[in-house]
N, CA, C and O atoms as a GROMACS GRO file, in nm:
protein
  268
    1UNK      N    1   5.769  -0.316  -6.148
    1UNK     CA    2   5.829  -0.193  -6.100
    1UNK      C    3   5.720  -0.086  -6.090
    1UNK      O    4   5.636  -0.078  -6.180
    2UNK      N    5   5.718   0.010  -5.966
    2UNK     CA    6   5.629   0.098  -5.977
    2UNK      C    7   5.703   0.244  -6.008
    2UNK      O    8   5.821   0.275  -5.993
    3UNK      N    9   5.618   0.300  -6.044
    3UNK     CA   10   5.652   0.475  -6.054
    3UNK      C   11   5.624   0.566  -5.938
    3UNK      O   12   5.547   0.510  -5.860
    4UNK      N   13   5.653   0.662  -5.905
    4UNK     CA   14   5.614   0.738  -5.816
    4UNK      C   15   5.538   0.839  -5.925
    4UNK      O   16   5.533   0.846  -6.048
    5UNK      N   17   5.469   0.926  -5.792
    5UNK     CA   18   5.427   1.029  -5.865
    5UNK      C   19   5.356   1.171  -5.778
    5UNK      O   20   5.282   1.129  -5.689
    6UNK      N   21   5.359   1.290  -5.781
    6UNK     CA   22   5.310   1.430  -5.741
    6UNK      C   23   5.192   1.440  -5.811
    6UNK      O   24   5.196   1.381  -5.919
    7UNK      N   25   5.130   1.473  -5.795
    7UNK     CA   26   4.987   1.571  -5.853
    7UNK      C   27   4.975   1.700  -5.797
    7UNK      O   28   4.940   1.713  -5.680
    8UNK      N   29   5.008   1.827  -5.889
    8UNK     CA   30   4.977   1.954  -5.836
    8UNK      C   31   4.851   1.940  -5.796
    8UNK      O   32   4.848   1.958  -5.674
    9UNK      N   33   4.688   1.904  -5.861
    9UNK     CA   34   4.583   1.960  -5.841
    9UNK      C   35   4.596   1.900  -5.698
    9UNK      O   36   4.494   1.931  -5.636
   10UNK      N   37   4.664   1.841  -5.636
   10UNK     CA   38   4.672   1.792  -5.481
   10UNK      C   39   4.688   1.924  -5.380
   10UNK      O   40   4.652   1.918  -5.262
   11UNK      N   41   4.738   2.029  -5.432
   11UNK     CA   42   4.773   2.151  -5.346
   11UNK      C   43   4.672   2.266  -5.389
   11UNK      O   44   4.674   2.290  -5.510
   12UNK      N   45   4.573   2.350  -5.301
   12UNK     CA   46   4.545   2.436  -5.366
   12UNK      C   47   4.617   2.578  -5.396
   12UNK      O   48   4.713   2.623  -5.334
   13UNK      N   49   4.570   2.621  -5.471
   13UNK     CA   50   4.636   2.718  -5.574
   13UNK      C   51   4.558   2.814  -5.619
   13UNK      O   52   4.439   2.784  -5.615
   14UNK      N   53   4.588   2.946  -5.671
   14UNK     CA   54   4.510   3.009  -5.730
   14UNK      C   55   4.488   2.984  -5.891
   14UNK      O   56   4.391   3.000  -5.966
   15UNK      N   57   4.651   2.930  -5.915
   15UNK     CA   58   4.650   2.896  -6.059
   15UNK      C   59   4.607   2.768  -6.132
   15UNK      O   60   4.628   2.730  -6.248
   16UNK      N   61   4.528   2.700  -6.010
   16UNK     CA   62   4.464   2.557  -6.022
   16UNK      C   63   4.554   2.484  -6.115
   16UNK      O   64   4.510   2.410  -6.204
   17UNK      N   65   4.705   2.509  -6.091
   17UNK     CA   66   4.823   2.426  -6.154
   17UNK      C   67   4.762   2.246  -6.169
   17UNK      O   68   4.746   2.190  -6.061
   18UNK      N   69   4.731   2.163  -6.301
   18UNK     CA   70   4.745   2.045  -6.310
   18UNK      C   71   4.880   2.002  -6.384
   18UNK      O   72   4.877   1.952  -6.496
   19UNK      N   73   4.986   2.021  -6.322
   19UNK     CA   74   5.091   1.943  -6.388
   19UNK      C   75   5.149   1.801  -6.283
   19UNK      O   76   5.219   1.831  -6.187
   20UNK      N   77   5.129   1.709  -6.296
   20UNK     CA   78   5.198   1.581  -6.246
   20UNK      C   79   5.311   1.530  -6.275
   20UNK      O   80   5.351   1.497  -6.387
   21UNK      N   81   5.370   1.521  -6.167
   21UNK     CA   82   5.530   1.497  -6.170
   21UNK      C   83   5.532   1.326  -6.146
   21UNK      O   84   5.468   1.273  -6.055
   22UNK      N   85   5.630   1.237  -6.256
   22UNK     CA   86   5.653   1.107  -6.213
   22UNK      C   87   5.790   1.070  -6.202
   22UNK      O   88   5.872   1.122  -6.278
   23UNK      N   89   5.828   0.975  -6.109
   23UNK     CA   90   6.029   0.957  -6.145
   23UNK      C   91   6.012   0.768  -6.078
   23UNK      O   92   5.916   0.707  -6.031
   24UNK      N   93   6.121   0.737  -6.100
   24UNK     CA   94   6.114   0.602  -6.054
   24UNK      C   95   6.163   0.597  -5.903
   24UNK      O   96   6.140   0.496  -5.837
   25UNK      N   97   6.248   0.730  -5.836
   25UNK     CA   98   6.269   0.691  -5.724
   25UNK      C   99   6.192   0.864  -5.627
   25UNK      O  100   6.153   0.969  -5.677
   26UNK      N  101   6.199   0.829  -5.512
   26UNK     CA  102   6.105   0.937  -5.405
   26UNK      C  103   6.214   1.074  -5.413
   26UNK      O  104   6.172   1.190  -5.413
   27UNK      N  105   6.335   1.042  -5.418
   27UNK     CA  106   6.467   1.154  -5.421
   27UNK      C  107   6.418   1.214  -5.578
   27UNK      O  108   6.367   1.325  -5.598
   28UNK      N  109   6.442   1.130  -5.663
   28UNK     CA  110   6.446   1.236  -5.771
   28UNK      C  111   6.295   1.317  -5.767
   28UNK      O  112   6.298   1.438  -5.744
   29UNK      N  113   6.193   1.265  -5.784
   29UNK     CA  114   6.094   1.319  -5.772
   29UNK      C  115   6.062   1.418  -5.687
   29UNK      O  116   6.018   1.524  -5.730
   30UNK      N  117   6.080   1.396  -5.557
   30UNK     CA  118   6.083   1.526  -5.459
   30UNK      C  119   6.169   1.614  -5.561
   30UNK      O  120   6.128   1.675  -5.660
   31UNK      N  121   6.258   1.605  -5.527
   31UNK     CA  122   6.362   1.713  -5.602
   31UNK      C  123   6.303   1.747  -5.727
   31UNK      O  124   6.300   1.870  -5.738
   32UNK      N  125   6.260   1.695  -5.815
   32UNK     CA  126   6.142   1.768  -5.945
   32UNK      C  127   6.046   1.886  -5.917
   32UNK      O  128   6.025   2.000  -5.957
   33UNK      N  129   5.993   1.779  -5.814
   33UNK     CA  130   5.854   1.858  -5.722
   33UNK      C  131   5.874   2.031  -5.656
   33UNK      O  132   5.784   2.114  -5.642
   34UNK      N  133   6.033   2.051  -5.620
   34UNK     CA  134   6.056   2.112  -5.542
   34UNK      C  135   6.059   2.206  -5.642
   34UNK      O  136   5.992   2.310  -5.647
   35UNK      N  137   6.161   2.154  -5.744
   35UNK     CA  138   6.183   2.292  -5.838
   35UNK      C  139   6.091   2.334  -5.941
   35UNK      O  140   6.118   2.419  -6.025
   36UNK      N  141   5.948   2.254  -5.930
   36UNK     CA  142   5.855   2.314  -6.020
   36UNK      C  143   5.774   2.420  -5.890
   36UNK      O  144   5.725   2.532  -5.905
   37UNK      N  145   5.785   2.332  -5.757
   37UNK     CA  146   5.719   2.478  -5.679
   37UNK      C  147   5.791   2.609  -5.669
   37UNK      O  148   5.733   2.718  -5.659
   38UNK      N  149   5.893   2.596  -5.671
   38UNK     CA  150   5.966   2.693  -5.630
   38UNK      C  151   5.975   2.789  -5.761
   38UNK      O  152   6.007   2.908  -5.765
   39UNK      N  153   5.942   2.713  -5.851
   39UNK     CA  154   5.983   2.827  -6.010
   39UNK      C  155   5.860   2.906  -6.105
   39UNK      O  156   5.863   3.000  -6.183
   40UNK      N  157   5.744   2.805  -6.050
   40UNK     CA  158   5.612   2.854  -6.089
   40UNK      C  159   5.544   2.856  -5.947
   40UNK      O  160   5.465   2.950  -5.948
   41UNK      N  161   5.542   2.802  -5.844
   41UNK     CA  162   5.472   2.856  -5.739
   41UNK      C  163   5.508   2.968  -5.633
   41UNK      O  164   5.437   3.018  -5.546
   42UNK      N  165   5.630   2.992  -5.664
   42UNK     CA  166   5.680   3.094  -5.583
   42UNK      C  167   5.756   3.059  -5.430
   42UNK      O  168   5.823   3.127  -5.352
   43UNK      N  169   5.703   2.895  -5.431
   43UNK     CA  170   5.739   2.798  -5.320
   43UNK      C  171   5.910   2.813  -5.261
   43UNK      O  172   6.001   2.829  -5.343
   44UNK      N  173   5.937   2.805  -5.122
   44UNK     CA  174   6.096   2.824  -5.089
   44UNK      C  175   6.164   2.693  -5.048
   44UNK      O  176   6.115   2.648  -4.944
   45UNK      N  177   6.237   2.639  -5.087
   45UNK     CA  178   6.289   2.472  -5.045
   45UNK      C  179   6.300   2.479  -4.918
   45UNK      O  180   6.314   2.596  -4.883
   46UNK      N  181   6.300   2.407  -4.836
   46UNK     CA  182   6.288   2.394  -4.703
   46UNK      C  183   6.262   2.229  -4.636
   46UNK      O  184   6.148   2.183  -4.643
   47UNK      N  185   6.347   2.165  -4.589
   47UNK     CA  186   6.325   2.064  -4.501
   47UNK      C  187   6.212   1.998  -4.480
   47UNK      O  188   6.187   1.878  -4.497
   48UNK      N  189   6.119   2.117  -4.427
   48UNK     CA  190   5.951   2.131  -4.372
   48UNK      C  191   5.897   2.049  -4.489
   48UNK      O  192   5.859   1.932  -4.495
   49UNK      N  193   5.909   2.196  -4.624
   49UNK     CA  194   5.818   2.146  -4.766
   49UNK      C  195   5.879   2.064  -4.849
   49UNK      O  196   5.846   2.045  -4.966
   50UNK      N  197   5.990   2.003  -4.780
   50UNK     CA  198   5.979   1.830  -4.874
   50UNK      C  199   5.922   1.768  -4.833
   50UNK      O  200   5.831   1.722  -4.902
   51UNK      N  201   5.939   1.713  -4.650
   51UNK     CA  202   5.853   1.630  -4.550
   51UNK      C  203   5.703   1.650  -4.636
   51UNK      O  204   5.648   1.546  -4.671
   52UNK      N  205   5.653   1.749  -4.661
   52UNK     CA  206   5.478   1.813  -4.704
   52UNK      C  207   5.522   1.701  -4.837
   52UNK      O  208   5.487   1.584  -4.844
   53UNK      N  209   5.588   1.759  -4.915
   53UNK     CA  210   5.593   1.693  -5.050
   53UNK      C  211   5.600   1.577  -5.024
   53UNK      O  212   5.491   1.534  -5.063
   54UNK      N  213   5.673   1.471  -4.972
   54UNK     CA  214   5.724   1.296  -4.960
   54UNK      C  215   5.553   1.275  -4.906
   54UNK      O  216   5.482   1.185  -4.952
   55UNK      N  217   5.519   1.346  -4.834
   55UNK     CA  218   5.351   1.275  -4.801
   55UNK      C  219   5.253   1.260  -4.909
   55UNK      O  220   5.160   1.179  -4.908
   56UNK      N  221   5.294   1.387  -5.050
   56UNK     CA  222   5.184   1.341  -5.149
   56UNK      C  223   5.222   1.235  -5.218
   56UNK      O  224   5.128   1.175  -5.269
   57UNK      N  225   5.357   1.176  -5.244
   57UNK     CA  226   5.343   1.036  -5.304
   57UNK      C  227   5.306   0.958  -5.354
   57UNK      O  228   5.312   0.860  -5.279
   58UNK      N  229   5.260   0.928  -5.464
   58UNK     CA  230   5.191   0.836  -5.440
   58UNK      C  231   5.262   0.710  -5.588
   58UNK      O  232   5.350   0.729  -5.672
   59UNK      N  233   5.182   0.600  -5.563
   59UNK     CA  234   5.257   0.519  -5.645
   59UNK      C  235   5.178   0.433  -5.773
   59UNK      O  236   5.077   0.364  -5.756
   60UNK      N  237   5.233   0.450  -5.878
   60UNK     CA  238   5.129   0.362  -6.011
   60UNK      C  239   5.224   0.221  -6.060
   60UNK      O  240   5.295   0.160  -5.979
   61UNK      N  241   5.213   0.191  -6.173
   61UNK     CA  242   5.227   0.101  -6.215
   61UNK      C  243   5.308   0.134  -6.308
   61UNK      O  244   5.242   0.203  -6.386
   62UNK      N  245   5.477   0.119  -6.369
   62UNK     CA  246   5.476   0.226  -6.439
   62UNK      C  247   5.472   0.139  -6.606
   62UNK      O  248   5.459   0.018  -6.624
   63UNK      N  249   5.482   0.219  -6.682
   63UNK     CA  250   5.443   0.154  -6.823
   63UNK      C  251   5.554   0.082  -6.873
   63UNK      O  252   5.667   0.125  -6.848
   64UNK      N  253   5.537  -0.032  -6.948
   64UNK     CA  254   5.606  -0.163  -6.994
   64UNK      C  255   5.662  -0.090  -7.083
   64UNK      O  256   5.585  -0.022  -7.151
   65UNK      N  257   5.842  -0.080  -7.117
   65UNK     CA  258   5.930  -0.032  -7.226
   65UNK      C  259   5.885  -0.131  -7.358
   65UNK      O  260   5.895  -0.253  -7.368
   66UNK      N  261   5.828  -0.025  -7.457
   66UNK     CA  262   5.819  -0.105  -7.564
   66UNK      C  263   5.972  -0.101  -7.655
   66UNK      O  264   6.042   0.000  -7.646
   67UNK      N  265   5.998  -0.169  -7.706
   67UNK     CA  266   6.108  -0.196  -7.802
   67UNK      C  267   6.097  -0.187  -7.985
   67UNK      O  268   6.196  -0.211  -8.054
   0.00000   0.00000   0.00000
């Protein structure tokens, strides 16, 4: 199974924001993504800046549930 994942330092910024966003599916994560721009970046939801967001994407490996 993979993870998704955002990387702020992907956008520039003045506040050189490094917080990385991960979720298991592209919906929840956008939707994470959106409301950390919008609440610390000042960012406005919009159609446009999800399309922007779904392009940073990207995908890892995600970590084995230990028990």
């Amino acid at each position: 199974m993979t993870r998704k994942f955002i990387d702020c330092r992907e956008f520039p910024s003045e506040m050189k924001c490094t917080i990385a966003i991960s979720a298991d599916s592209t919906d929840e994560l956008v939707n994470a993504a959106v409301a950390h721009a919008v609440s610390v970046h000042g960012e406005h939801d919009s159609p446009a800046f999800r399309a922007e967001l779904r392009k940073a994407v990207h995908e890892m490996a995600a970590a084995r549930n230990v028990a």
